[in-house]
C-alpha positions in Angstrom: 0.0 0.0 0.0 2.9 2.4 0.4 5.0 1.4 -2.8 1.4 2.1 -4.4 0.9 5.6 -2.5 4.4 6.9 -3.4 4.5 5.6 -7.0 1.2 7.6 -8.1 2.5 11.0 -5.6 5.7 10.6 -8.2 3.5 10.4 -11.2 1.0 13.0 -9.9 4.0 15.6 -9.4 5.6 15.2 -12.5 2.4 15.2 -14.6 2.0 18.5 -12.6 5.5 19.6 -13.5 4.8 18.6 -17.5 1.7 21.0 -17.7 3.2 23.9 -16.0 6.1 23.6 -17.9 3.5 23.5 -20.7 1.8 26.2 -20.1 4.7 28.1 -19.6 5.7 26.9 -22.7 2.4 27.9 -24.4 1.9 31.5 -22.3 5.5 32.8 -23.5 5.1 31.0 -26.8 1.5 33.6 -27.1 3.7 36.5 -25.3 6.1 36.6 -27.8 3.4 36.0 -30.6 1.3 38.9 -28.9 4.5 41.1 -28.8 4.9 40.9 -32.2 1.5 41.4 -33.4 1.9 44.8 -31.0 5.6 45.4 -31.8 4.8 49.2 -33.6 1.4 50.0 -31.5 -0.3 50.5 -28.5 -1.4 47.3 -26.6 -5.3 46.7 -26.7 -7.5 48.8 -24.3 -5.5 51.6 -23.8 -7.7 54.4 -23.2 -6.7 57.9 -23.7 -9.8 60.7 -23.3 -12.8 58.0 -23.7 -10.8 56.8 -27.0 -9.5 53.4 -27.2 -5.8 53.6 -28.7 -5.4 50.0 -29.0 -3.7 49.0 -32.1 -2.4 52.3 -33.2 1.1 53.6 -34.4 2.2 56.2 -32.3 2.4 58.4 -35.3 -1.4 57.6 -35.2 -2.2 58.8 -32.3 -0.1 61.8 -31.9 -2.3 62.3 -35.9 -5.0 61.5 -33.9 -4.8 64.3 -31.3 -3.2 66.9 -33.4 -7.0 66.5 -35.4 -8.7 67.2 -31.8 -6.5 70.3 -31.1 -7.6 72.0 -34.9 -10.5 71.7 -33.9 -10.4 73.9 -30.9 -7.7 75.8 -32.0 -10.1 79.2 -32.5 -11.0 78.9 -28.7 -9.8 82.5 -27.6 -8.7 83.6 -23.7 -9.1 86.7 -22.3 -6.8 87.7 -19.9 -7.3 90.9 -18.1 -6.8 92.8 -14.6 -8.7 95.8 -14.1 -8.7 97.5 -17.5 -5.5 96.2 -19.2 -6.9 93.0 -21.3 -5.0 91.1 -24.1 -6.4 88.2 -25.8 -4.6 84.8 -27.7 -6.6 82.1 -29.5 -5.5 78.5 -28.8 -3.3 78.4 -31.8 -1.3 81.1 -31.0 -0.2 79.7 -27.7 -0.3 76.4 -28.8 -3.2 75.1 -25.7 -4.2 71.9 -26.1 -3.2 67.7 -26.0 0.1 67.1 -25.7 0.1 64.4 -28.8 3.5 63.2 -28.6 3.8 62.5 -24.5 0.4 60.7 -25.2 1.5 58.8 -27.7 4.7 57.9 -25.6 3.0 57.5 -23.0 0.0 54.8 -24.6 2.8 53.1 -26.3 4.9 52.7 -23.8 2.3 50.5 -21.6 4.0 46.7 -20.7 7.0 47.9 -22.3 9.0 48.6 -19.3 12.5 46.8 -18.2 10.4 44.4 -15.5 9.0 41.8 -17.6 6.5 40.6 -14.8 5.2 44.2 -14.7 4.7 44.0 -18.5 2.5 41.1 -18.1 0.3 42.1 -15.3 -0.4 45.5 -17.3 -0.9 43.5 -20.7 -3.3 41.4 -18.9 -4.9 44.1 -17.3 -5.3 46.0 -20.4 -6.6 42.9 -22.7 -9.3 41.7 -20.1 -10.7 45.5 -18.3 -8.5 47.9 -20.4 -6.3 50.9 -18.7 -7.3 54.6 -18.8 -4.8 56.9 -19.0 -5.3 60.5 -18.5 -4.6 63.0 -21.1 -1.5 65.1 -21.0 -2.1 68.3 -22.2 1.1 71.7 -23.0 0.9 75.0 -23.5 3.7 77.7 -24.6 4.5 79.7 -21.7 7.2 82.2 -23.4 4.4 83.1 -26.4 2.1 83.5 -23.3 4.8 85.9 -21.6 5.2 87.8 -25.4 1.2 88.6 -25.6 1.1 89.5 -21.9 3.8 91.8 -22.0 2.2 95.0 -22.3 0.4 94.0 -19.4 2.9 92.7 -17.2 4.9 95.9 -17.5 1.4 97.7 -15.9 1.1 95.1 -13.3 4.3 94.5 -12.4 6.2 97.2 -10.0 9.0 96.6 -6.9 8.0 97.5 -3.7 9.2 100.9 -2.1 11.2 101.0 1.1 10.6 103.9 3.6 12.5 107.1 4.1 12.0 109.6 7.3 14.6 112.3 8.0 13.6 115.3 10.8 15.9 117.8 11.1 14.9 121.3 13.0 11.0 120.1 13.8 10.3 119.4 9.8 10.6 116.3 8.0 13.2 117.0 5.6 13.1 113.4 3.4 10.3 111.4 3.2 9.3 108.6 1.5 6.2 106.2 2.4 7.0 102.5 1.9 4.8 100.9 -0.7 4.3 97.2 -1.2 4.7 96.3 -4.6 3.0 93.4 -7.3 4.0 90.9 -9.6 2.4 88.5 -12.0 1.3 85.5 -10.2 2.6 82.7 -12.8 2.2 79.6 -10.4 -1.7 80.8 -10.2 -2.0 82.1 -13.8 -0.6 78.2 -14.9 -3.4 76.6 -12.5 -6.0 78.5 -14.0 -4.8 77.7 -17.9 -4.1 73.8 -16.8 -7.8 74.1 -15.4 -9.3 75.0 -19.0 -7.7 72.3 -20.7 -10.5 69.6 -20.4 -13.6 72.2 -21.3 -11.1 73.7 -24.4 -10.8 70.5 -26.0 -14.2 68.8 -25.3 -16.2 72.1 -27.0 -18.3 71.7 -29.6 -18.0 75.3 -30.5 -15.0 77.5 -30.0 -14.5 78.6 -26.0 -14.4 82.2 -24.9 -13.0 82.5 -22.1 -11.9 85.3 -19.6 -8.9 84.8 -17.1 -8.1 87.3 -14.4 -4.5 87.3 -14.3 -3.6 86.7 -10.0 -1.1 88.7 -8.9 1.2 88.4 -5.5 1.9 91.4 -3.0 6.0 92.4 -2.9 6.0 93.4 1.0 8.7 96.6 1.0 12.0 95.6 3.1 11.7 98.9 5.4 8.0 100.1 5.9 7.3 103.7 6.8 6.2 102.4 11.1 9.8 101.1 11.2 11.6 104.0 10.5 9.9 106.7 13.1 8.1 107.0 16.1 5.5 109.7 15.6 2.7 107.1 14.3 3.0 108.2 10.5 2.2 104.9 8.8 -0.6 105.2 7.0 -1.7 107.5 4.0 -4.7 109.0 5.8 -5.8 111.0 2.4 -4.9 112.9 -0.5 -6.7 116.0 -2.4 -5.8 117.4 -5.8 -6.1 120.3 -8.2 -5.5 121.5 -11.6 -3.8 124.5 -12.4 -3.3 124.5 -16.5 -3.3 127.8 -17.7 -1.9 129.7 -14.8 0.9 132.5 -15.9 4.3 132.2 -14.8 4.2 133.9 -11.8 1.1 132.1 -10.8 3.0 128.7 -11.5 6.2 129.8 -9.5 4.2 130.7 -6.5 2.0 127.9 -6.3 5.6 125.3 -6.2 7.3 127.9 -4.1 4.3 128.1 -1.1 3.4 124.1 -1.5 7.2 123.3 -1.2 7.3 125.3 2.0 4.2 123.2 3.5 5.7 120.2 2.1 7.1 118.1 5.1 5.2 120.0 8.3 4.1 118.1 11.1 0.7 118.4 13.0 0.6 117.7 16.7 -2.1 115.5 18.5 -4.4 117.7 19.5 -3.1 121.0 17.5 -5.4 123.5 15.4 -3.2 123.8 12.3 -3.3 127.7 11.0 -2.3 127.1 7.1 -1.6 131.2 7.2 1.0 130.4 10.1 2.0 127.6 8.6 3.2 129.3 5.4 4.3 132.2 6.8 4.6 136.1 5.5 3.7 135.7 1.7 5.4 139.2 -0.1 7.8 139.7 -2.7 10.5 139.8 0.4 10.1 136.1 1.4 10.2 135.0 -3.1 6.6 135.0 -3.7 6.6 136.8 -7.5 3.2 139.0 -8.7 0.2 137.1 -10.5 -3.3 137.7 -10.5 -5.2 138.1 -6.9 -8.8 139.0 -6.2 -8.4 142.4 -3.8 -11.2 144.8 -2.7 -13.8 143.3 -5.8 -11.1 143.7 -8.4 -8.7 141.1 -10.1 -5.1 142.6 -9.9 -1.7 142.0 -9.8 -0.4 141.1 -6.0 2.9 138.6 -4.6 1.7 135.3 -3.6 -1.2 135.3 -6.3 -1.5 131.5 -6.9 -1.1 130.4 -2.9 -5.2 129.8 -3.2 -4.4 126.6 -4.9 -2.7 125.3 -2.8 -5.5 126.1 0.2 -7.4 124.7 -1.7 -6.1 121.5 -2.5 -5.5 120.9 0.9 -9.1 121.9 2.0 -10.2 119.1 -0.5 -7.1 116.7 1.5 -9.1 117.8 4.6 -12.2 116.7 3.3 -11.2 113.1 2.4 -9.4 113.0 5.3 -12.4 113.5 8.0 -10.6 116.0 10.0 -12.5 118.2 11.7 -12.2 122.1 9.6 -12.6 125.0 11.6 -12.0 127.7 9.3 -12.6 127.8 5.7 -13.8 130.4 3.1 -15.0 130.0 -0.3 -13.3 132.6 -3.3 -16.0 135.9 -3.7 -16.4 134.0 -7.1 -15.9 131.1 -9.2 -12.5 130.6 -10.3 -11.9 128.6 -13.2 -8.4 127.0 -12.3 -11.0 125.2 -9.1 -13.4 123.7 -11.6 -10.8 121.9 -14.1 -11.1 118.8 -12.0 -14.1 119.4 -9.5 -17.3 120.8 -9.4 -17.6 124.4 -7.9 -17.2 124.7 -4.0 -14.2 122.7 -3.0 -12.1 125.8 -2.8 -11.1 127.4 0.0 -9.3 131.1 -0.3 -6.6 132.7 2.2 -5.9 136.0 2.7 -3.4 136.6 5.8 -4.2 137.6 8.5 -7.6 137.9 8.3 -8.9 134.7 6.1 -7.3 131.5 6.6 -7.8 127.6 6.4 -7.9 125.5 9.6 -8.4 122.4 10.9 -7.8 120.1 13.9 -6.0 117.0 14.3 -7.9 115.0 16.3 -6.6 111.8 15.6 -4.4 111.1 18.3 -1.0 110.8 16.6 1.2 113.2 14.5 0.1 114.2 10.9 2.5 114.7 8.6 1.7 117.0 5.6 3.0 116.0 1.9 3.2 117.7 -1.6 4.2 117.1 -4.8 3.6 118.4 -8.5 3.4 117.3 -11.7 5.0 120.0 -14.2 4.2 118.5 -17.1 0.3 118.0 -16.3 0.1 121.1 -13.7 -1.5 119.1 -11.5 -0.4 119.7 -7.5 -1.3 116.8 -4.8 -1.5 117.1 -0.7 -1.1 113.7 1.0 -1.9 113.5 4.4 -0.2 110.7 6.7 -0.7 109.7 9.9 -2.2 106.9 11.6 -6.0 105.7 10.8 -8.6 105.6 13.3 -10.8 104.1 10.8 -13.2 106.9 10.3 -14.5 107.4 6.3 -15.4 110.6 4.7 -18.5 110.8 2.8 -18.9 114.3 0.8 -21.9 114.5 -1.3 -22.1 115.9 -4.7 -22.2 120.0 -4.5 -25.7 121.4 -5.2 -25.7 124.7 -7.4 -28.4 127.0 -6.9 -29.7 130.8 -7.1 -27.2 131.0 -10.0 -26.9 134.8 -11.5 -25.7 136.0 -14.9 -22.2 137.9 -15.1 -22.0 141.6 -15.8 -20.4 143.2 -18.7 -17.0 143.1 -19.5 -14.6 145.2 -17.7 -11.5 146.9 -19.2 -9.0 148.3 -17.2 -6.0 150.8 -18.3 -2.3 148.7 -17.8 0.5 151.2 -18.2 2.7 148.0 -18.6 1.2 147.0 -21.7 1.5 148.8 -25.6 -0.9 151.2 -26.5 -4.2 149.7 -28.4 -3.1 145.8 -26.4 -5.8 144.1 -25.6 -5.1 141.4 -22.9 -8.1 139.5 -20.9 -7.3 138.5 -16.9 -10.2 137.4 -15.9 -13.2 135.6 -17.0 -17.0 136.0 -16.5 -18.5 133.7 -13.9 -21.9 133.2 -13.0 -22.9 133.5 -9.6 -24.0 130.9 -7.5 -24.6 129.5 -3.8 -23.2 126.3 -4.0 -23.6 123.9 -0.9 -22.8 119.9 0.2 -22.5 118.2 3.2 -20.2 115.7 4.6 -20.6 113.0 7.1 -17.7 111.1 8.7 -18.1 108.1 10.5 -16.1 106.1 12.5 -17.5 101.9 14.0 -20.7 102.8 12.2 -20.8 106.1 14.3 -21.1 110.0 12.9 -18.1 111.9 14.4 -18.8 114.8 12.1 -21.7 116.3 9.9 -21.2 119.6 8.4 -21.9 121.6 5.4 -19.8 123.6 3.3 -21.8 126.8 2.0 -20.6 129.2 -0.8 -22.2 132.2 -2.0 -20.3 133.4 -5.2 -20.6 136.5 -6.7 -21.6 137.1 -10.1 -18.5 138.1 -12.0 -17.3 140.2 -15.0 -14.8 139.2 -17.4 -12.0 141.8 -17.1 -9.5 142.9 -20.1 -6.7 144.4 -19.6 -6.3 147.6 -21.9 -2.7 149.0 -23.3 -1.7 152.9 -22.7 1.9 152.6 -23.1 2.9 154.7 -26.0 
């Protein structure tokens, strides 16, 4: 019984033995066959974007997919930010599959150096199939040539901080600014995003991409380099002042220059007519055109108005309590280049002057600067922010009266028979608006701004040199 047990365990394994080696025989006998068969293309079942790539040449499928892209090659992106907007079709930046890395990719299935691996994925992909997903490309650099006009508006470094006080008056100063750049890593999310809804389209994509940008923080901001509290731009006002004569322009740099830099104590009434000091033809100021007893005549410091009021209008976005301020006896065309009538405010020391209160518990530092070229003067206002907003309503113009007639006036200065106007007829007015500042959702300040303009005449200046 045991020479008949162990005789037909012997025959049992080696019949065992003889079909596995048989198989074996047989499976890599149909490997090598199948290999063959699939020597130039993709293995069966390889499935690439819902199509089935098995049995194609890889110069079919990359065929294949360059077909797909023409199709959606007149999709068009809009990439904008604020108003600067430049637009590319999917041609011109080449958006779409990838066909060669697909084609590498789907033919490069069970082709690998580990020949068990090969199997397993050949198996796979005959009996359930294997989806791979689609690789898609772009051309960043023709990207970065269409965007440039933009990038050169988005992108700007940041600004570092500058503070130097000498003798009670800032002397240098510069506020730190962050600065912005171009977002790429976000801006390649959002293109990589598009790819599936670009390429599936029926109909040719539109579609509108706001380019991301990052914040450049400044190495020194303006809190580092003092201790007064001036960190923050509080507000700014500005005013136009094309037009103006010579001596008009000089005395408008030379009086804003000489504000430019003045600090404002906590708690301190600001006097702009102290501020500025003695304006005559003994401290530079040079003769233009000032309004003096109803009549429009040559006088030093004619021009310094604009710069009262330019700050007045600072004042206003700013929320600071104003104590004093008077409007012009009439409507002055330089005001009204770049604001409806009544934001002016006129000074006339010692009598008529501009004030206003710094209430916000830290030092306010007072700022000018001019554009030559446009004529355009700025007041910035820094300090530190409490948070309160500014809310001035839209002037209303009322009781409005017709100019007189012309006036001519004898000049001595100018040739006989010379005919030169100074002035200009304005209509007379009373012009009024309110503001409202508020500060947690509560009114810190309501007040209203009245003026009551004069009709005016034009006035001509008349020649009687001989």
């Amino acid at each position: 019984m045991k020479k008949f047990s162990k005789k037909h365990l012997k025959t049992a394994f080696w019949f065992v033995v003889g079909i596995s080696f048989g198989l074996f025989l047989f499976s890599s006998f149909a490997f090598i066959i199948f290999q063959k068969k699939y020597a130039h293309s993709v293995y069966p079942k390889i499935i690439v974007d819902g199509i089935n790539l098995g049995g194609k040449s890889e110069e079919e499928v990359i065929d294949l997919f360059a077909k797909k892209n023409a199709q959606s090659q007149d999709a068009r992106f809009v990439f904008f930010y604020n108003d600067y907007i430049s637009t590319a079709s999917a041609k011109e930046i080449d958006y779409g599959f990838d066909e060669k890395l697909i084609a590498s990719q789907a033919i490069s299935v069970g082709r690998s150096s580990n020949l068990l691996s090969n199997i397993s994925l050949i198996i796979q992909s005959y009996s359930s199939g294997i989806i791979l997903p689609p690789a898609y490309r772009y051309d960043e650099p023709k990207i970065l040539t269409i965007l440039s006009p933009i990038i050169q508006e988005i992108n700007y470094a940041p600004v570092d901080a500058v503070f130097t006080f000498q003798n009670g008056k800032v002397t240098a100063f510069k506020h730190s600014e962050n600065g912005q750049v171009i977002d790429f890593s976000g801006l390649n999310s959002m293109l990589k995003s598009k790819f599936a809804k670009v390429t599936s389209a029926k109909k040719p994509e539109v579609l509108n991409i706001e380019i991301p940008v990052k914040t450049l923080k400044p190495k020194i901001t303006t809190e580092e380099v003092n201790n007064l509290g001036i960190k923050d731009l509080l507000a700014s006002g500005t005013s136009l002042f094309r037009g103006s004569i010579p001596g008009r322009i000089y005395n408008i740099n030379l009086a804003s220059e000489r504000l430019n830099g003045i600090l404002v104590k906590p708690g301190e009434t600001f006097s702009f007519n102290n501020a500025l000091g003695d304006v005559s033809a003994f401290t530079g100021y040079k003769q233009a055109y000032i309004i003096q007893n109803g009549r429009t005549v040559l006088g030093d410091g004619g021009g310094v108005c604009q710069v009262s009021t330019t700050l007045f209008r600072a004042l206003l976005d700013a929320g600071l309590p104003i104590t004093e301020r008077n409007a012009h006896a009439y409507r002055v065309s330089y005001y009204e280049q770049d604001s409806p009538p009544g934001l002016d405010a006129t000074v006339y020391s010692p009598t008529i002057d501009l004030k206003f209160k710094n209430d916000t518990g830290n030092y306010i530092l007072i700022q000018t600067s001019i554009d030559q070229k446009r004529q355009q003067l700025w007041f910035y206002l820094y300090g530190t922010s409490d948070g309160r907003k500014s809310v001035v309503e839209k002037p209303i113009i009322s009781s409005q009266t017709p100019p007189p007639e012309a006036l001519y006036q004898d000049d001595p200065t100018l040739p006989k028979d010379t005919i030169k106007q100074v002035d200009f007829a304005a209509w007379g007015a009373r012009v009024s608006f309110s503001r409202e500042v508020t500060r947690d959702g509560e009114v810190i300040i309501s007040d209203k701004f009245v003026s009551n303009f004069r009709p005016w005449q034009a006035v001509y200046l008349r020649g009687t040199m001989e």
